[in-house]
N, C-alpha and C positions, 0 to 999 in steps of 0.2 A: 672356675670351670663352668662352660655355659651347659645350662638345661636341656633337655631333650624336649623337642616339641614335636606338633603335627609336620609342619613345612620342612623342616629340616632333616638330615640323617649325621649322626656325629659319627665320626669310626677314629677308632682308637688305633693308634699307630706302632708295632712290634718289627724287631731285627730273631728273623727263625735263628737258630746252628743247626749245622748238623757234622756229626760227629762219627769216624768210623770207629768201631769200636776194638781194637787190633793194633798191637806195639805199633806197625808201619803208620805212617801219616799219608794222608790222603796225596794223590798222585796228578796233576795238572789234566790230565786230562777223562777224568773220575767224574760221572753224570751224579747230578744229586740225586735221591730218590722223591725229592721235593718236586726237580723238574720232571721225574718219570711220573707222579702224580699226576699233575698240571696236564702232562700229553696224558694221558691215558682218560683222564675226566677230560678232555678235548674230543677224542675220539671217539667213548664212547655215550657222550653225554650223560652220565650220572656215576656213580660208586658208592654200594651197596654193603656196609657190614654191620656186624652186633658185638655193640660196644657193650661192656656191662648190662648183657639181657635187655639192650632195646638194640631197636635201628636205629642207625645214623647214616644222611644220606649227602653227599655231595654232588650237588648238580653245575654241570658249567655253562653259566648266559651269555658270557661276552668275551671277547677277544677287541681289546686296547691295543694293541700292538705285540711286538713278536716275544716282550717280555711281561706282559703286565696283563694279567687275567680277572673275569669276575665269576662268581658261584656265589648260589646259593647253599647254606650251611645247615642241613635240620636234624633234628634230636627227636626220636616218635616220646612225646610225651599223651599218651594214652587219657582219653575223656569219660569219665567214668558216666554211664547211663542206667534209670533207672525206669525199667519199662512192665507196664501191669500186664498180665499173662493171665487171659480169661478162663484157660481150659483151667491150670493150677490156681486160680483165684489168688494171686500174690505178686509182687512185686518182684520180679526178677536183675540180677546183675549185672552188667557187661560191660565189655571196654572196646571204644573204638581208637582206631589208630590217628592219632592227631598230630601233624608235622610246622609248627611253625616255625621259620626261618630270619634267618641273619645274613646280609652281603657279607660275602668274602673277597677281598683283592689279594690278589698275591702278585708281586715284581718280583720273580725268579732272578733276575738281575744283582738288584740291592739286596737281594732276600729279603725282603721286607712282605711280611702281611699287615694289611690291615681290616680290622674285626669291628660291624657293625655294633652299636651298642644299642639295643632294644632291652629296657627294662621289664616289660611286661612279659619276655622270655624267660632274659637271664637278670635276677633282682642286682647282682654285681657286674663288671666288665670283668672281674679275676674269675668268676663263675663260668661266665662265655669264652675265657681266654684258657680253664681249665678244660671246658667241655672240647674244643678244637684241638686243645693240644695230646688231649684223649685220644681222640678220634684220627689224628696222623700217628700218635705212636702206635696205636692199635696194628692202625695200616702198616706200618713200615719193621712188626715186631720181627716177622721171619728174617727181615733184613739186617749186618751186622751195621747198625748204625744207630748212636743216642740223637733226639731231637728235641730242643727246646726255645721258647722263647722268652724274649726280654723286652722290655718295654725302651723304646726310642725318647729321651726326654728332652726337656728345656735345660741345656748344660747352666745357662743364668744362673738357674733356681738354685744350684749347689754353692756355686763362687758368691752368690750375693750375701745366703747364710753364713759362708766363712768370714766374711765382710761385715756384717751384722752382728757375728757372736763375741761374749764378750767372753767367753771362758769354752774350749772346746774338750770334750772328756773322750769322746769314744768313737773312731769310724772304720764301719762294718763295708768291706770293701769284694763282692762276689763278682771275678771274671770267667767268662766261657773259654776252653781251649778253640784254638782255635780250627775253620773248617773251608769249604770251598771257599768262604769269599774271601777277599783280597784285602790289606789293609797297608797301609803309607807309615801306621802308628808302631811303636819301637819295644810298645805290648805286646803287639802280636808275634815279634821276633820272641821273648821272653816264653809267653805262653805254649810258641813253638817246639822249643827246647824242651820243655817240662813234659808236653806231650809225649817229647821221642823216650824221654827218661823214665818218665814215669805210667805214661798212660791213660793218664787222669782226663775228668771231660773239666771241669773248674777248678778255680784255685779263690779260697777265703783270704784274704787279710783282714787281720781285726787289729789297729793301733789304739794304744788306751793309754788314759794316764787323769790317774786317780784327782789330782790337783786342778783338771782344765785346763794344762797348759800345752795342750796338743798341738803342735805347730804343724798347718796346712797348708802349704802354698803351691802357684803353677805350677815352679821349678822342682819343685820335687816329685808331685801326683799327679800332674796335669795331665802325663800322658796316660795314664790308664784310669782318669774321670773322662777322659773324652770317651777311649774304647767303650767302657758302661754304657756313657750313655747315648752312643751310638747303635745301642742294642746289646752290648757285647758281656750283661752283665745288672749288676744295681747296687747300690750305695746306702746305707744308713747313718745320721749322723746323731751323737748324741749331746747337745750344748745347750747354754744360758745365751739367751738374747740381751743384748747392752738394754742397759737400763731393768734390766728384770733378774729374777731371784729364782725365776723354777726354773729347774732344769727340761730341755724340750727336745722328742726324737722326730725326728724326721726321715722321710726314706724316699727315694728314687720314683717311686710307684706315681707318685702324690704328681708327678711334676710330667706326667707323659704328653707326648706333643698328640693334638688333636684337632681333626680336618672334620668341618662343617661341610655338607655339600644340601644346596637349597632345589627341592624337588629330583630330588635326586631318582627315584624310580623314572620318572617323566623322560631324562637326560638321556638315558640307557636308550631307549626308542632311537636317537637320534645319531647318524653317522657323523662324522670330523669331531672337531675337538670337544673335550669334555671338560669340566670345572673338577672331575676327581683329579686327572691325571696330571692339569695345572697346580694341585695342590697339592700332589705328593712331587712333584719336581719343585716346590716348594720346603721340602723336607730336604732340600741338599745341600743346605746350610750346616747339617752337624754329619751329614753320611759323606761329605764330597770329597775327603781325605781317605777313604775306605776304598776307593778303586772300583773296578767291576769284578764280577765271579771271575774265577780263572776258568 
């Protein structure tokens, strides 16, 4: 995983859902409340709520094209001051409102966000990826729909480990039901079903076996480790590496795909093309089976 430096801006790469919450399944031609977002932070340049007793504010900078937007993302984390007060000879308390911020993209399209990673904000990416995903359910609570996300990963990173392990015991397998966006993958037909029947927003498989002798291949699970890690989900495995003796867990988390962009504030300034938007059309090596929103 590379470092976060001065020159550079890394953002972490996520597949949103969004779910209505209602025996019926969502209807073809059913606006997300994701895209009512996105227009409404267009229109009226910012969005104003209180999230767990602060503000959180969404600001919108840019317009990419008719699906691919940018904002700014800020959390008031309040700066505590201590100032001497001559009338009462003492050192008095207060707090001023302090807003720093995170680039947001969002492709309404892919449904895809992706979330600036500044350390000195958020000390984790799950930290920054909790505080946003706050802050939309917040927005969206009057409305009957669940919203969540899932980290986009390197599919490699799972098949190489199965290829690598020499003893497999345990794999923890969460999918999302499915929602506006479209998919080619024979999960989403599954997932489908399950929603009309049951209602549910995910579905856990958990395959075990006490011995190591887990048998994981394409033909059996390939099609719903793509879904995951298309967004649609995440994976945990538990196994012994050839040639080793401990046993080792792994998870989906570990393996998110992640775009570099160099000067990246600077870029923003500049009409035609940009180096972000070349590098999430870069990401459509694991989403290009996934279709467009309906």
């Amino acid at each position: 995983m590379k470092k976060e430096n001065s020159s550079a801006s890394l953002f972490y790469s996520y597949r949103y859902f969004v779910v209505k919450n209602a025996q019926t399944m969502l209807f073809d031609n059913e606006v997300s409340p994701i895209d009512e977002l996105v227009k409404k932070c267009e229109k009226e340049k910012q969005i104003s709520i209180e999230v767990e007793y602060r503000k959180d504010l969404f600001l919108y900078i840019h317009k990419y094209n008719e699906q691919t937007h940018l904002f700014k993302f800020c959390r008031d984390f309040p700066i505590k001051k201590y100032e001497y007060d001559a009338v009462k000879a003492d050192i008095i308390e207060s707090r001023e409102s302090n807003f720093p911020f995170i680039y947001v993209i969002i492709d309404t399209q892919k449904q895809m966000i992706l979330l600036e990673n500044k350390t000195a904000i958020y000390s984790t990416i799950d930290a920054c990826k909790n505080a946003f995903t706050t802050f939309v359910i917040t927005y969206i609570q009057s409305l009957n729909y669940s919203f969540s996300m899932d980290e986009i990963i390197n599919l490699s990173t799972f098949w190489e480990t199965i290829e690598n392990a020499k003893k497999i015991f345990e794999l923890k397998l969460n999918l999302k039901s499915p929602n506006l966006f479209g998919s080619a993958l024979t999960t989403n037909e599954l997932l489908k079903k399950l929603k009309i029947d049951f209602n549910n927003d995910e579905l856990d498989m958990n395959l075990k076996n006490s011995k190591g002798n887990l048998n994981i291949t394409k033909q059996t699970i390939g099609d719903a480790i793509d879904y995951a890690g298309a967004g649609g989900g995440h994976w945990q495995l538990s196994f012994i590496r050839k040639g080793q003796t401990k046993k080792t867990k792994m998870n989906s988390k570990k393996s998110i795909k992640i775009i570099e962009v160099t000067d990246f504030e600077d870029e923003i300034q500049f009409e035609g093309s940009h180096e972000i938007i070349e590098k999430i059309m870069g990401l459509e090596d694991i989403i290009k089976e996934w279709g467009g929103a309906k």
